[in-house]
N, C-alpha and C positions, 0 to 999 in steps of 0.2 A: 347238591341241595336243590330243589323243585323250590321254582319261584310262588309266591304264596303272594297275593295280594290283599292290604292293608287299606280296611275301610277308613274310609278318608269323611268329613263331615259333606252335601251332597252327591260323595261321588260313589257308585257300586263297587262291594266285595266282589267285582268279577274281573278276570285279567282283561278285557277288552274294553276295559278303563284306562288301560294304558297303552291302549293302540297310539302308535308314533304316526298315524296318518289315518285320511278319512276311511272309512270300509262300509259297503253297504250294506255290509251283516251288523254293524252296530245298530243298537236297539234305538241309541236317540237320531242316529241319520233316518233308521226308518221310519218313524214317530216324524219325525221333521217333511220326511219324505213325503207323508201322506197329507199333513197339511200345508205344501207349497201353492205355491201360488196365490195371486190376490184373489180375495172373497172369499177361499175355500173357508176360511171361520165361518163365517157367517151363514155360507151353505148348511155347514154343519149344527150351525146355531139355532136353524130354522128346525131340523130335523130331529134333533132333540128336543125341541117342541112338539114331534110325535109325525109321524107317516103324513106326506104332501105331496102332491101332484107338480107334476111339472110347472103350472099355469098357476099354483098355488105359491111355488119359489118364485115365481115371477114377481107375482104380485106382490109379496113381503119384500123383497130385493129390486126394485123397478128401476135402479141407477144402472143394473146389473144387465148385458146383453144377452140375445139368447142365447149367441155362441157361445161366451164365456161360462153359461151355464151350465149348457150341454156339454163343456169341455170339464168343469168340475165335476159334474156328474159322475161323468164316465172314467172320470180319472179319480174317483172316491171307489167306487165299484169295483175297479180294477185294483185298488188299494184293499179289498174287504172290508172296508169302513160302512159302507153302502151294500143296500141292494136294489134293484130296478124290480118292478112286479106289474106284468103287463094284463092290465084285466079287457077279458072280453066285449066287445057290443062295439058299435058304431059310432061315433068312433071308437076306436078301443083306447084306452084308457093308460095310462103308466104313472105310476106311483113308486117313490123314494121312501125307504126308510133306514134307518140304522142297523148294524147290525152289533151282535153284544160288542164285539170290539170297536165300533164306531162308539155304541151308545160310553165307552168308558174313555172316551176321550173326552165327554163332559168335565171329571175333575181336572186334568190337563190344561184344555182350555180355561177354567176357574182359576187353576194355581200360574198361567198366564196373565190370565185379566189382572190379579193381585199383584205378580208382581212389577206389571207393568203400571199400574195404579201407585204404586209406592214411590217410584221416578222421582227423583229430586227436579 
């Protein structure tokens, strides 16, 4: 008999709901994966507020270093979350923005905020 897996309330009809251990093919490690680290919300929070300059996350984030910045960046990028768009001229210019699969981390994020808002 072929193991059939039994939607449960929260959790996926899909068998790697019951993976006995972590796997980085699971869809919520790499969801998780993408938003590690500290600040990266708030990177992200800036940028669904629509396409920003590097100087531009600064200035909304200013507790925020530039390493750490440039390290979120490039580690949302490298996730597909992001993308880098380097425009021409003197200096030349780089601009963040979302990409669809970034921009639909917004509900995510929101159904975080909520349930972390409900906290006893």
């Amino acid at each position: 008999m072929a193991h059939q897996t039994v939607s449960r309330p929260g959790l996926p009809a899909d068998p790697r709901a019951d993976a006995a251990a972590p796997s980085p093919s699971c869809p919520v490690e790499i969801a998780l994966d993408a938003l590690r680290g500290r600040w990266t919300t708030l990177v992200i929070r800036e940028l669904l507020r629509g396409d920003r300059s590097f100087t531009a996350l600064r200035d909304a984030l200013p507790a925020l270093s530039d390493k750490v910045l440039a390290d979120r960046l490039a580690h949302l990028v490298r996730a597909g979350v992001a993308e880098r768009h380097r425009e021409p001229g003197v200096p030349p210019r780089t601009r963040y923005s979302l990409t669809e699969r970034g921009r639909r981390l917004g509900p995510v994020l929101q159904a975080l905020w909520d349930w972390g808002a409900a906290a006893p």
